[in-house]
N, C-alpha and C positions, 0 to 999 in steps of 0.2 A: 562364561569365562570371567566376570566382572563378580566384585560381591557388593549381593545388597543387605543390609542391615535392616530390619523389620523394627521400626518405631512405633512405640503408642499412637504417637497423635495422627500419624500420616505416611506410608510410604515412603523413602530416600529416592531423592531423586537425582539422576546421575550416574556419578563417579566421585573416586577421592577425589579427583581435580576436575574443578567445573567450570564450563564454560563460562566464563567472565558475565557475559551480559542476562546467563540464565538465572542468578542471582536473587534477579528481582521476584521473580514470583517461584522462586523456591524459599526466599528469607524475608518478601515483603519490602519496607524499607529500608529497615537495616541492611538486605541484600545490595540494594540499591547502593547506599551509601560507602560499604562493604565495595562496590564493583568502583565506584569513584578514587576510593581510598588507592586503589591495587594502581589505577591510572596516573592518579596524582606522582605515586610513588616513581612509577614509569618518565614523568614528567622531571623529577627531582633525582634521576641517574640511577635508577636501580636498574638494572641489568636482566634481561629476561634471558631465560636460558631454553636452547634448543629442543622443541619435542620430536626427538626423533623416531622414525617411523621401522622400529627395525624389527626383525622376526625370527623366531620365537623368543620368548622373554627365557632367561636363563636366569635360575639362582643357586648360589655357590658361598661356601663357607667350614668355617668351622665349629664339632660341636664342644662344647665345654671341655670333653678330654682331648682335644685336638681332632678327633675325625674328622676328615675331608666329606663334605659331601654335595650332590651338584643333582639337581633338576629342574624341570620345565614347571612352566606353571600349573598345571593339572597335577604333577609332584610336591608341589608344595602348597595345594590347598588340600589335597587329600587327606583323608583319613586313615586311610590303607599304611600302614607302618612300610611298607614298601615303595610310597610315592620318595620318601625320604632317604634317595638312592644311595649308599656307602661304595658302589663299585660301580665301575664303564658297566658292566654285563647287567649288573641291577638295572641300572636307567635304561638300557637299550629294554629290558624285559617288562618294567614297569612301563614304557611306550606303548611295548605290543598287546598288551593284556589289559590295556584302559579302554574303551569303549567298544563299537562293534562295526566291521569292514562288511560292507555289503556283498563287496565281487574279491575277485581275485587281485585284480586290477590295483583294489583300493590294499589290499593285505600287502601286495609288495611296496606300494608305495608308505606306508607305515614300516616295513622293514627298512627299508633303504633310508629312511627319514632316523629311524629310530640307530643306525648304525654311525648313519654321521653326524649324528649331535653326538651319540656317546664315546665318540671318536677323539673329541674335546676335551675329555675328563682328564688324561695325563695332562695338558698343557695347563687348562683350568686348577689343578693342583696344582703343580708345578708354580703359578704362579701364586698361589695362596700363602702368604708369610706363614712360615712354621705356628708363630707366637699371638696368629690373629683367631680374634675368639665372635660368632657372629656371624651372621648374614648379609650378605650383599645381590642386587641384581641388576641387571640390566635386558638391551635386547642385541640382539646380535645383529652385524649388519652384511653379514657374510661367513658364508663356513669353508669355500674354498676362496683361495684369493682371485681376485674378479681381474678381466683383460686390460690392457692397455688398450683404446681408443683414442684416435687424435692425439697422443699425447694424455692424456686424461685417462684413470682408474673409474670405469664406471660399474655399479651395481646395483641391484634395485633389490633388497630384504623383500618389500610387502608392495606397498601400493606409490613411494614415493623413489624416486631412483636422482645416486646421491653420482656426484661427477668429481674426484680430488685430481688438479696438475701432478702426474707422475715426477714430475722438476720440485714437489714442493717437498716440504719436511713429512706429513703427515704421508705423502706417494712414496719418501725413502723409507717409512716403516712399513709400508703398505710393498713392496717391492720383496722383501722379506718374511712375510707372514703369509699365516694360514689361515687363520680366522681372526675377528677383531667383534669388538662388544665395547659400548658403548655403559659404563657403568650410572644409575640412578640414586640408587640412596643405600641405608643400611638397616636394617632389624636386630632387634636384641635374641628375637626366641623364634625358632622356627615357626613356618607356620604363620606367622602373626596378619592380619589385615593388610592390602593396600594403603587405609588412612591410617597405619601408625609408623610407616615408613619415615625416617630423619634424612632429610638429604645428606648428601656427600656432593663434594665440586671435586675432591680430586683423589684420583686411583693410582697415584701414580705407582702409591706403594705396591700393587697388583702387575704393575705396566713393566715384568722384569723379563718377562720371555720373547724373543724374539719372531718367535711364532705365533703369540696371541697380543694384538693388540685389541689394549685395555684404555679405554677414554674415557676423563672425566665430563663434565659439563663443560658444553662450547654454549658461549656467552654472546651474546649481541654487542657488538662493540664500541660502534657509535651511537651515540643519544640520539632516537627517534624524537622529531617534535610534535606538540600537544596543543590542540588549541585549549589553553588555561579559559580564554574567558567562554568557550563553550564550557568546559567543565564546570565553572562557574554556573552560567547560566542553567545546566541540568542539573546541580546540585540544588539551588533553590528550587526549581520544577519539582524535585524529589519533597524538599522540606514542605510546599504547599499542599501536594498530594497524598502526602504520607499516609496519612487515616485512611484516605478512600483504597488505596492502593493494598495496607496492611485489615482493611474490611474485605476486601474479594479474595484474598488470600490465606484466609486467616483459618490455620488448621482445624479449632475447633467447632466451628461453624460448617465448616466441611466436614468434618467427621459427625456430629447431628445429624447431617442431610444426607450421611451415607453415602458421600461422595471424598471418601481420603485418596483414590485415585486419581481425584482432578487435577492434581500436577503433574504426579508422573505419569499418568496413562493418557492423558487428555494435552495441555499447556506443551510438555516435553514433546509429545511426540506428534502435536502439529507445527508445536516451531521445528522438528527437525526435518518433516517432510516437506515443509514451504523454504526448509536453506537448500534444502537438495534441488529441489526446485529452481532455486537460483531468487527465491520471493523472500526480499528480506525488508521490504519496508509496506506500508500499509495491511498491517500485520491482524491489526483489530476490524479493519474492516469485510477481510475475505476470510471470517472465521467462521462466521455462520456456515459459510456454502459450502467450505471442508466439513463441517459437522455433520452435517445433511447428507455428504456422503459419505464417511467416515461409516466403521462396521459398528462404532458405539449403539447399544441396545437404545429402543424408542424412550423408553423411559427416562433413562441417564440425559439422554438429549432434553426433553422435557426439562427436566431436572436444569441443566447447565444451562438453557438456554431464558428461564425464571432468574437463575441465578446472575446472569449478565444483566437481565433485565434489572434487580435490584441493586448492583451494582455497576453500573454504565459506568461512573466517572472514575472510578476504581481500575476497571476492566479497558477502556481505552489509556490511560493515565500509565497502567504498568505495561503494557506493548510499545506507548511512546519513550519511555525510560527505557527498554529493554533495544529497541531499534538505536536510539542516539548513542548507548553504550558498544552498540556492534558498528557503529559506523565511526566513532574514536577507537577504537579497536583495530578495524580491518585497515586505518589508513599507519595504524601504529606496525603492523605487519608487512604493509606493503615497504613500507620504509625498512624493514628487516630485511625483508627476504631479498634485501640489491646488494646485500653487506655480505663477507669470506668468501677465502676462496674454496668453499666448498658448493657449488651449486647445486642446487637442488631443483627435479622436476616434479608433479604429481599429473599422470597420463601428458598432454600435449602441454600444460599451464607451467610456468615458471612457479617454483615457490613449494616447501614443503608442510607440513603437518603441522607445523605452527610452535607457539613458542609456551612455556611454563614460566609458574612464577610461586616457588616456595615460601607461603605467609604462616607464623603461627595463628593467625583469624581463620586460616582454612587457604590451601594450593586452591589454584584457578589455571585458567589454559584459555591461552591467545589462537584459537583452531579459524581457519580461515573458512567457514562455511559452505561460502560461497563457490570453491571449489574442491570439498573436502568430502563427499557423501558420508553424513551422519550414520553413527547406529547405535542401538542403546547402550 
């Protein structure tokens, strides 16, 4: 679902927007510093903005001669001249004919999926400016309008279920609507990458139908506080350790040893199984004993585990950087997620999917870990 971009020196690791504190040993120091910078910023009133957890990702626009045209993400990575649907019938058809339904079971429920997104298409036009030329998407956060509870609009798109006062302004457009979509950024050309996406804050020019509401970025509105002189203090930790840290990480050395998957396949996807875990501090220490059981070939281990050996203070040095950055982080979050009155659950936990922060150095994402099950 994700695109990854195949590099000379080493695998891409991630997403367009990465985890704040993974930084470190996907960019070394500079990561590092890179992950301070995005904090500090946070410190000094930047405003992080909502990542909301809504499903399916919907993109819509116009093409150069003004055609309307509107699909899901597997339509606009595609190749098929057909993902790039021009009619409701198109998208609903391009739906059913993209992958393979095992049972019966699974074919209706791809019909019935594929009828009510592309049931969206009049309104989604309708709301498209005649004279807009471009790409837009978001994700939706409902396609029929969801019940009154307690007084409260509640819904759950995907894995986080969002609660609006039916008394509030956002519950009186929500009272009157049929779907709503949460809008992210904008593309010049169809098709185009994840990481060449421009942000947008506001749709409002979209937001004209009464039946589709259209949201721009909801914003954190109170300043979260920072402990400055920890950041301080891990900034110097950074500048002491830099070499050792940008030696154990250091692409071409890894790619020599025939190891260019050691970050994404190794690093990534033991920090993501120890946050699922709920294991987020002494990170360097219980790394061996995931190794050992890990499906990684005997060799590779060999391999990684020589390599720790010649860089120990590199190898402890980037997990202590990468831990202090998640724990300025998750308390930067906790302080978020007490703030609008939109609340937000994920299963039984208070607190949603966490928050973004568009940089031209590279987007990153405040995702809370700890109760967020990772996936690549």
């Amino acid at each position: 679902m994700f695109i990854r971009q195949i590099l000379t020196e080493a695998p891409k690791v991630g997403r367009p927007f990465q985890h704040i504190e993974d930084l470190v040993f996907i960019e070394g120091s500079a990561g590092a510093k890179r992950s301070i910078a995005r904090l500090q910023d946070v410190a000094r009133g930047v405003k992080l903005r909502y990542k909301w957890d809504g499903k399916p990702q919907v993109y819509w626009g116009r093409e150069p001669n003004g055609q309307f045209i509107m699909c899901g993400h597997n339509g606009w990575l595609s190749r098929d001249p057909a993902g790039k649907s021009q009619s409701a019938r198109g998208l609903a058809g391009f739906i059913m004919n993209t992958g393979k339904a095992a049972s019966d079971q699974e074919i209706a429920s791809r019909q019935a999926f594929a009828t009510e997104f592309a049931s969206l298409w009049p309104m989604f036009e309708a709301a498209t400016p005649k004279d807009f030329r471009g790409y837009v998407y978001g994700d939706l956060l409902y396609m029929r309008r969801p019940e009154v509870t307690d007084g409260r609009y509640v819904f759950t798109p995907n894995k986080v279920t969002y609660s609006v006062p039916a008394d509030s302004q956002l519950g009186a457009k929500i009272a009157h609507s049929t779907a709503a979509v949460v809008g992210h950024a904008f593309f010049k050309e169809f098709g185009m990458p994840d990481d060449s996406q421009e942000p947008v804050s506001d749709f409002s020019n979209f937001d004209t139908n009464p039946n589709l509401i259209v949201m721009g970025a909801t914003y954190v509105e109170q300043l979260p506080s920072v402990d400055a002189a920890k950041l301080k203090q891990l900034e110097q930790y950074v500048k002491t350790n830099a070499a050792a840290i940008d030696a154990f990480v250091n692409d071409e050395q890894l790619a020599a040893l025939k190891m260019t998957g050691f970050k994404s396949d190794i690093l990534y996807r033991y920090n993501n199984q120890m946050a699922a875990q709920g294991q987020l501090t002494g990170l360097a220490g219980k790394f061996n004993q995931w190794l050992a059981s890990s499906k990684t070939s005997e060799p590779m281990k060999q391999k990684i585990a020589q390599w720790i050996q010649r860089n120990q203070k590199g190898f402890v040095a980037m997990f202590t950087v990468l831990e202090n950055i998640r724990q300025i982080k998750d308390h930067i979050i906790q302080q978020s997620d007490q703030q609008g009155e939109i609340t937000q659950h994920t299963g039984e936990q208070p607190g949603g999917e966490g928050y973004v922060m568009y940089h031209p150095a590279g987007n990153v994402k405040f995702v809370p870990r700890h109760r967020w099950t990772p996936t690549r």
